[in-house]
N, CA, C and O atoms as a GROMACS GRO file, in nm:
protein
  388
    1UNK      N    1   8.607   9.587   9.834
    1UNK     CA    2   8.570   9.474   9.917
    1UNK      C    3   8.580   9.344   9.838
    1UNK      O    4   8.614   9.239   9.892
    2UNK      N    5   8.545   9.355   9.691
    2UNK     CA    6   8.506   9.247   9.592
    2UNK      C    7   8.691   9.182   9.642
    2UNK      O    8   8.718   9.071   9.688
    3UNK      N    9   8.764   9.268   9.619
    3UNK     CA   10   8.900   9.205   9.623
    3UNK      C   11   8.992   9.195   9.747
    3UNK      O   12   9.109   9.158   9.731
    4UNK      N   13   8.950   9.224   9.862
    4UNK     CA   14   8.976   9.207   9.973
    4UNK      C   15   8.890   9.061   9.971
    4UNK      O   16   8.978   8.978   9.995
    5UNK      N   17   8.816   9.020   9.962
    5UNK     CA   18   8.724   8.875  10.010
    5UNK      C   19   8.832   8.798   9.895
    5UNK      O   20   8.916   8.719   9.938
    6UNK      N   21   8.824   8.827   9.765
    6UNK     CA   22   8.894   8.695   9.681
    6UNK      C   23   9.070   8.713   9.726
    6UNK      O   24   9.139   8.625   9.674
    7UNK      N   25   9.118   8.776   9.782
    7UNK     CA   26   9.253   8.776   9.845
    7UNK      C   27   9.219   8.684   9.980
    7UNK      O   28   9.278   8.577   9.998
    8UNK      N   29   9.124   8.731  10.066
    8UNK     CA   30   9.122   8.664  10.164
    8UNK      C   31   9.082   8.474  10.184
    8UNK      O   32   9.118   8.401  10.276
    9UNK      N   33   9.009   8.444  10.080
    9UNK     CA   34   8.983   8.352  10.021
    9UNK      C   35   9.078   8.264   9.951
    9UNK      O   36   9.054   8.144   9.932
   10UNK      N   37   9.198   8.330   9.908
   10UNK     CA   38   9.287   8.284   9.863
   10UNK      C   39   9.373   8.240   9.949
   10UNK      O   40   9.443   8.153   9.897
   11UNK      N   41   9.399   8.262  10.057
   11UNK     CA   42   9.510   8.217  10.178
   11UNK      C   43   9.425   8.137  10.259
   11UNK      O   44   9.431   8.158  10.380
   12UNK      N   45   9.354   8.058  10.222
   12UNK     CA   46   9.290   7.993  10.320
   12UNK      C   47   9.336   7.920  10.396
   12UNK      O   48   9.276   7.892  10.500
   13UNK      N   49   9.488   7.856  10.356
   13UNK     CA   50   9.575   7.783  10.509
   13UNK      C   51   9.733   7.827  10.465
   13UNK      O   52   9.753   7.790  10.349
   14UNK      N   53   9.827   7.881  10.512
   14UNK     CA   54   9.955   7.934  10.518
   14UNK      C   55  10.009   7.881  10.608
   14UNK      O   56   9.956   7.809  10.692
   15UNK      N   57  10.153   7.920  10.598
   15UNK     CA   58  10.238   7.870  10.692
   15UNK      C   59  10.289   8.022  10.747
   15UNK      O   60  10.315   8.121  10.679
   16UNK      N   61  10.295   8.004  10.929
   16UNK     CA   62  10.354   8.123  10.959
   16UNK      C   63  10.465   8.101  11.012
   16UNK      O   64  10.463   8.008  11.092
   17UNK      N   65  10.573   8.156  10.996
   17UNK     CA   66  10.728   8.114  11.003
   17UNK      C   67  10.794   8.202  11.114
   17UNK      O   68  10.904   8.174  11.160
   18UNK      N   69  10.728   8.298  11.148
   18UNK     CA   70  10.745   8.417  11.230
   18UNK      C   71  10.776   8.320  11.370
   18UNK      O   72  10.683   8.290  11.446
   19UNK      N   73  10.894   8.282  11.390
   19UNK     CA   74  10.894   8.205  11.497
   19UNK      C   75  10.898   8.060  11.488
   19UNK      O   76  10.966   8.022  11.392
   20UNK      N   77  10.859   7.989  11.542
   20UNK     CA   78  10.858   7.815  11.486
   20UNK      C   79  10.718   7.803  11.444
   20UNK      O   80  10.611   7.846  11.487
   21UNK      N   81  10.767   7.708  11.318
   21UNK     CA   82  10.634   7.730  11.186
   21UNK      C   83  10.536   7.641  11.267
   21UNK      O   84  10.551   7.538  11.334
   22UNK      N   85  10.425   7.723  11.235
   22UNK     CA   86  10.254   7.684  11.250
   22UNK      C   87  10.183   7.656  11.087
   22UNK      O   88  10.243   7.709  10.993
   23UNK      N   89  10.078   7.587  11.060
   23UNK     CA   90  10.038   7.622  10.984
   23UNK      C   91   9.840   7.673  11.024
   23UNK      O   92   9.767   7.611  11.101
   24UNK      N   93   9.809   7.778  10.957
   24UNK     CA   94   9.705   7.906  11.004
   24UNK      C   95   9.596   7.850  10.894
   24UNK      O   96   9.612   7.818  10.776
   25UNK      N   97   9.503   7.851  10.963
   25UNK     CA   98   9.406   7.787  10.874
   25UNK      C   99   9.283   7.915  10.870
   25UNK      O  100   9.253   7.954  10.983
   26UNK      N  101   9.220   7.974  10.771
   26UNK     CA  102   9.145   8.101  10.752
   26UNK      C  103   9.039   8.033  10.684
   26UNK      O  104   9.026   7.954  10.591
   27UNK      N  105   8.958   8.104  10.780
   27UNK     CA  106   8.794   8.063  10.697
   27UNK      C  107   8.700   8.189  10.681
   27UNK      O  108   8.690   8.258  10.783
   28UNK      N  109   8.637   8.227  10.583
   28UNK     CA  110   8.590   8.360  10.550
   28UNK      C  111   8.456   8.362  10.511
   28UNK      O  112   8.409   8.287  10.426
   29UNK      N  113   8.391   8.455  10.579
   29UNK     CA  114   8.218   8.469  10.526
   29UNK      C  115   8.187   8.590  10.544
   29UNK      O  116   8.256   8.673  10.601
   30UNK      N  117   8.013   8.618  10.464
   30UNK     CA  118   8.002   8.743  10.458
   30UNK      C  119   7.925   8.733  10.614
   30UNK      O  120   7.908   8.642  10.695
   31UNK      N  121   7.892   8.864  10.610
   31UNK     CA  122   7.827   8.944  10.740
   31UNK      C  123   7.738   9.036  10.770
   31UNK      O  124   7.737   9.141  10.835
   32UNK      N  125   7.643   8.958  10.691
   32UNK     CA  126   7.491   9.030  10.687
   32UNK      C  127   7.453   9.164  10.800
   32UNK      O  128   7.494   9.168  10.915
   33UNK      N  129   7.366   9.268  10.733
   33UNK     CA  130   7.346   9.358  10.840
   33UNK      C  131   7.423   9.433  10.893
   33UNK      O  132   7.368   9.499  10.981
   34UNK      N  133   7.578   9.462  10.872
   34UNK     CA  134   7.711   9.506  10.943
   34UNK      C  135   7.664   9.625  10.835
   34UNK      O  136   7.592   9.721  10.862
   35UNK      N  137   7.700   9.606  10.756
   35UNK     CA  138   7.726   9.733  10.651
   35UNK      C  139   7.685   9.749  10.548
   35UNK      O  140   7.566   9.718  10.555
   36UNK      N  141   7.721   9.796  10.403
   36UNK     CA  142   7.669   9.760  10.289
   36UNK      C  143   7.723   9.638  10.243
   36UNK      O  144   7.665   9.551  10.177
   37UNK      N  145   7.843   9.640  10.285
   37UNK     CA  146   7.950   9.506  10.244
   37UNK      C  147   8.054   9.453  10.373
   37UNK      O  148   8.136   9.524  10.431
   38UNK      N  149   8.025   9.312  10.397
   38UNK     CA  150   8.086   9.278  10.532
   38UNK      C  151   8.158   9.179  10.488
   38UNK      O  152   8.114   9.121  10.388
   39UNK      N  153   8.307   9.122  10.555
   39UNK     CA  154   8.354   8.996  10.543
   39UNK      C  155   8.382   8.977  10.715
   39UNK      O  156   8.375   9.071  10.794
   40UNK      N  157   8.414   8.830  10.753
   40UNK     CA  158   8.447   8.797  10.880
   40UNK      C  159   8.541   8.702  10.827
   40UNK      O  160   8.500   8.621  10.743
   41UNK      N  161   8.689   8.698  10.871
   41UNK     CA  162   8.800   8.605  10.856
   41UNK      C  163   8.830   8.565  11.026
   41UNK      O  164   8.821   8.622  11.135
   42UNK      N  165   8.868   8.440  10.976
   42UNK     CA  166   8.880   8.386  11.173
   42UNK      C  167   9.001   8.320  11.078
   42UNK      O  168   9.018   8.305  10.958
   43UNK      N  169   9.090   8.282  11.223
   43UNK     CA  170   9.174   8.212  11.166
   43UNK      C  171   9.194   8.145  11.293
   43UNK      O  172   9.133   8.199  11.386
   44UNK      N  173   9.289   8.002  11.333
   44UNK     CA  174   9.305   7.879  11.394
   44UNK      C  175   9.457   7.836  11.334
   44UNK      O  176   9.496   7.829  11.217
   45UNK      N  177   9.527   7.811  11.460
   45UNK     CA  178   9.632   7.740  11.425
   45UNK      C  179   9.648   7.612  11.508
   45UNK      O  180   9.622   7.586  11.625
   46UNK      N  181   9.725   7.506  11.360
   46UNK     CA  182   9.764   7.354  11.423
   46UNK      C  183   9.816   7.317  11.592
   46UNK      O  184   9.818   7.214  11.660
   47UNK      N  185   9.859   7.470  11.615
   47UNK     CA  186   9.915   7.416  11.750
   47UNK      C  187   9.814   7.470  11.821
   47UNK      O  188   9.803   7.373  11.896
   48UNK      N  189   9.696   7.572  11.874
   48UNK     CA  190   9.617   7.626  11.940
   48UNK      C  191   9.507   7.602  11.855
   48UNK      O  192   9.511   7.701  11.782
   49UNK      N  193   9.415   7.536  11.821
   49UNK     CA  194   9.311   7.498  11.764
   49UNK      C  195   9.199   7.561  11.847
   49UNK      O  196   9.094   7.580  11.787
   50UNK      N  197   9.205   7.598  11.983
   50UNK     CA  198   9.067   7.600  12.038
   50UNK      C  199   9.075   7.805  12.025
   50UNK      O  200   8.994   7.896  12.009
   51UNK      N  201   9.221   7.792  12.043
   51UNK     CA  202   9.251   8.015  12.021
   51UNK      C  203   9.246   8.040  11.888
   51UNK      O  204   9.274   7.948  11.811
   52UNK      N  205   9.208   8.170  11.837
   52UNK     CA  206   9.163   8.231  11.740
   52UNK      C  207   9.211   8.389  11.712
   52UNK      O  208   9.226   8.480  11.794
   53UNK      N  209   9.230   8.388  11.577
   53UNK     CA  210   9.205   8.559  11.576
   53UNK      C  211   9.090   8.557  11.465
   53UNK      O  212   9.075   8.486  11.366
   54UNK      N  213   9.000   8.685  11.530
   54UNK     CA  214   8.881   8.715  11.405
   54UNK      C  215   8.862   8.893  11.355
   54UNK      O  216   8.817   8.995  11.408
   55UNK      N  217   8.929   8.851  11.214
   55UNK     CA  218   8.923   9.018  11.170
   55UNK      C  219   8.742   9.052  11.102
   55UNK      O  220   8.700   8.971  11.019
   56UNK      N  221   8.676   9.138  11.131
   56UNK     CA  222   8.600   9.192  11.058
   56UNK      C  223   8.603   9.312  10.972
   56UNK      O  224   8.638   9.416  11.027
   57UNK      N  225   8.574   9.316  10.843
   57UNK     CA  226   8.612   9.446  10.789
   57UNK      C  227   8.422   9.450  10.723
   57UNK      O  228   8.342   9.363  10.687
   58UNK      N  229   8.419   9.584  10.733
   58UNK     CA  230   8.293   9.670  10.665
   58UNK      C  231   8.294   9.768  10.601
   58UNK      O  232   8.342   9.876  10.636
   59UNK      N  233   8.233   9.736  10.484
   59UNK     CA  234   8.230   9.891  10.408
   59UNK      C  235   8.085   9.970  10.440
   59UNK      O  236   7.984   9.900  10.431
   60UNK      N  237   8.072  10.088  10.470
   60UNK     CA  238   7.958  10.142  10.511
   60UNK      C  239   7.970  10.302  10.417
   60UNK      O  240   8.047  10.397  10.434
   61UNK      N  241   7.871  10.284  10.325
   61UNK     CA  242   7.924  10.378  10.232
   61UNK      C  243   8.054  10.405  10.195
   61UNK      O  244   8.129  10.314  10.157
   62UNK      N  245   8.083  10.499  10.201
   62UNK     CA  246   8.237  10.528  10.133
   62UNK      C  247   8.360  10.508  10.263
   62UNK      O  248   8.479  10.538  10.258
   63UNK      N  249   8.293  10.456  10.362
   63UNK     CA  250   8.354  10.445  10.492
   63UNK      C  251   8.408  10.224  10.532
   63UNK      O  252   8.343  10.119  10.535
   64UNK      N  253   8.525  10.256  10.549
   64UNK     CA  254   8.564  10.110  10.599
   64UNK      C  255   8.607  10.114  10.725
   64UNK      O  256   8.686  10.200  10.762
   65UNK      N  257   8.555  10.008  10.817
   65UNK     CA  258   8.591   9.976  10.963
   65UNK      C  259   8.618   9.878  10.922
   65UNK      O  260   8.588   9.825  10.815
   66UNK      N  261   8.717   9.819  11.057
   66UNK     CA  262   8.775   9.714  11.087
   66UNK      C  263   8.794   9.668  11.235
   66UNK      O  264   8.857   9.742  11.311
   67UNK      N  265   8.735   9.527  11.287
   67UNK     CA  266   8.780   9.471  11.423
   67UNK      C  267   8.828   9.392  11.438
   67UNK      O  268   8.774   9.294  11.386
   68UNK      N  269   8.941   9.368  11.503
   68UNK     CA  270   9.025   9.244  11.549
   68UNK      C  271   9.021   9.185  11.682
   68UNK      O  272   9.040   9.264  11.774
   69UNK      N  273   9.004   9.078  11.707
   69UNK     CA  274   9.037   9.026  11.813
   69UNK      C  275   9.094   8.917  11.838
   69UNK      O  276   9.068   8.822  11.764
   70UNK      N  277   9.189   8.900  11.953
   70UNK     CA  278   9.246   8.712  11.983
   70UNK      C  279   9.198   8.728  12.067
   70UNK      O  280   9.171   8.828  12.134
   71UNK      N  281   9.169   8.560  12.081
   71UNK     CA  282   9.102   8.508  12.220
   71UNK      C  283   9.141   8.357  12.193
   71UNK      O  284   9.210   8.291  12.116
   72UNK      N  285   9.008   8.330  12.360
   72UNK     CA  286   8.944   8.128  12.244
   72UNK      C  287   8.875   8.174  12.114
   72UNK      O  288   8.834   8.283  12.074
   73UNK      N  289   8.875   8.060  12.067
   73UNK     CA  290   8.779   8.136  11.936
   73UNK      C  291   8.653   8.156  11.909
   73UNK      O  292   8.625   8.214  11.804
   74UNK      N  293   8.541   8.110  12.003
   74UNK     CA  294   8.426   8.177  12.010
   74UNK      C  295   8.444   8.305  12.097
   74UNK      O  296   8.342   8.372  12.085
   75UNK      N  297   8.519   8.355  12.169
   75UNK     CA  298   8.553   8.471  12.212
   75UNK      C  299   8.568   8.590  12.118
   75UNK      O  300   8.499   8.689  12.095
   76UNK      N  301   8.684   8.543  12.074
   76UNK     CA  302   8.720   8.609  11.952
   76UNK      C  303   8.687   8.635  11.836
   76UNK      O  304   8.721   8.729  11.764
   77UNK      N  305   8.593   8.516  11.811
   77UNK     CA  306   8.424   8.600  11.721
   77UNK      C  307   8.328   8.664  11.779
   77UNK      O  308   8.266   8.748  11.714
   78UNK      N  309   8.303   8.643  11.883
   78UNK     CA  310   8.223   8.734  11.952
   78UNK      C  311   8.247   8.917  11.990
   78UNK      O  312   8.176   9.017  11.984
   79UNK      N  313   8.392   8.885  12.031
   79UNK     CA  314   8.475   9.054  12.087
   79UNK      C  315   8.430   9.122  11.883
   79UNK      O  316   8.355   9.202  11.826
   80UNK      N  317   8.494   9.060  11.864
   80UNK     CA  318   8.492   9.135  11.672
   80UNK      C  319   8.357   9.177  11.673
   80UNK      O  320   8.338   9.296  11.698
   81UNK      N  321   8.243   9.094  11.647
   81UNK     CA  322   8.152   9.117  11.603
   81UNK      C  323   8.099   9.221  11.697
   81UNK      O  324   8.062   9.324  11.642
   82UNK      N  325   8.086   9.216  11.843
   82UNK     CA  326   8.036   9.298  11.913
   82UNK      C  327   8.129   9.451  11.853
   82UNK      O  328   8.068   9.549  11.810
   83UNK      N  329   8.239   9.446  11.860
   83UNK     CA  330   8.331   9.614  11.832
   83UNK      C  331   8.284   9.660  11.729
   83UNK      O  332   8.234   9.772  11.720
   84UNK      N  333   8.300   9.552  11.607
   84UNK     CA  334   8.205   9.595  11.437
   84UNK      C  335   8.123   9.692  11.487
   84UNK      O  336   8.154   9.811  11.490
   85UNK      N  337   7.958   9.619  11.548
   85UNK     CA  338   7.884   9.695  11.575
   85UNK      C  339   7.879   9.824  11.664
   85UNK      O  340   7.787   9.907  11.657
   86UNK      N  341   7.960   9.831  11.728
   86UNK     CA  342   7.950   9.939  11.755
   86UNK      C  343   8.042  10.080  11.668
   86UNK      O  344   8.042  10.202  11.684
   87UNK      N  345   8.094  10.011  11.599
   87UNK     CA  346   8.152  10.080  11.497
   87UNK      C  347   8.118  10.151  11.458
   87UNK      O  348   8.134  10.271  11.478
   88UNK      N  349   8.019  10.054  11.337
   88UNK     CA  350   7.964  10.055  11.250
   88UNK      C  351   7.831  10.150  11.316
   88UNK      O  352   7.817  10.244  11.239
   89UNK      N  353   7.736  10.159  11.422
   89UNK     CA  354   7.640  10.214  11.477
   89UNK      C  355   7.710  10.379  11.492
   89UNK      O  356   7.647  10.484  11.478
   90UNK      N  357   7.812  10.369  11.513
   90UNK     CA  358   7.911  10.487  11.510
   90UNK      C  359   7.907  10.596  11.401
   90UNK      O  360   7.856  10.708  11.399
   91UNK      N  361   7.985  10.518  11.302
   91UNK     CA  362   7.983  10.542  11.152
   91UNK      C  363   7.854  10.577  11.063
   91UNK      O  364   7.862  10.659  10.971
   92UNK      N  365   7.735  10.510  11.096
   92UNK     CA  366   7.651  10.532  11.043
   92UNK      C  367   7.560  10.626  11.126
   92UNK      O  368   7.456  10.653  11.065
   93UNK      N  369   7.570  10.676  11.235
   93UNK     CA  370   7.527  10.841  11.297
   93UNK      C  371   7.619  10.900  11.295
   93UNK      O  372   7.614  10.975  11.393
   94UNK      N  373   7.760  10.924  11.208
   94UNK     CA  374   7.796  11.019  11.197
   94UNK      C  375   7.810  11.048  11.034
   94UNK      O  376   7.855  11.150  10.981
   95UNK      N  377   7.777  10.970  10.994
   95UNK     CA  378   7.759  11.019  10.861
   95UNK      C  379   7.640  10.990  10.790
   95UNK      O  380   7.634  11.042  10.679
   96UNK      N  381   7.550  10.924  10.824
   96UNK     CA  382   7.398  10.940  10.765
   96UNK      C  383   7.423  10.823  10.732
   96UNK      O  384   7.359  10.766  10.820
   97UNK      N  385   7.470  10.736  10.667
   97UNK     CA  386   7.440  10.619  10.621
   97UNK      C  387   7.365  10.499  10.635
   97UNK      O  388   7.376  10.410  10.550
   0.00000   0.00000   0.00000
């Protein structure tokens, strides 16, 4: 996780070329309560500022989930965080954690 966050931290605005260039702006925090170890990356582009994608990743013991969603972008933090949890509520009654 330590190096998934300083990778993710590191791209904090790119250019995506996949098509006619945007440039993607990533903002990253932790995510208390998800797991043992949580990050939340959202990202925003120059041309759709108000749409979003938001990845969540969790480590829950020796176990990693992951949620994605596009939307608007309080949508799309919201869909993530809601799937996390149920993930993660998942993960942790099926393996004790």
């Amino acid at each position: 996780m330590d190096r998934l966050k300083k990778y993710a931290r590191s791209c904090s605005t790119f250019k995506d070329t996949d098509g006619a260039p945007i440039t993607v702006t990533a903002t990253t925090k932790t995510l208390p309560g998800l797991g043992d170890d949580s990050l939340e990356i959202d990202m925003t582009s120059n041309v759709n500022p108000v749409a979003g994608t938001t990845t969540i990743v969790s480590r829950i013991g020796h176990d990693i989930i992951f949620s994605t969603s596009t939307d608007t972008r309080s949508q799309a933090i919201h869909t993530a965080k809601e799937n996390a949890r149920k993930l993660a509520t998942a993960v942790k009654a099926k393996t004790g954690n």
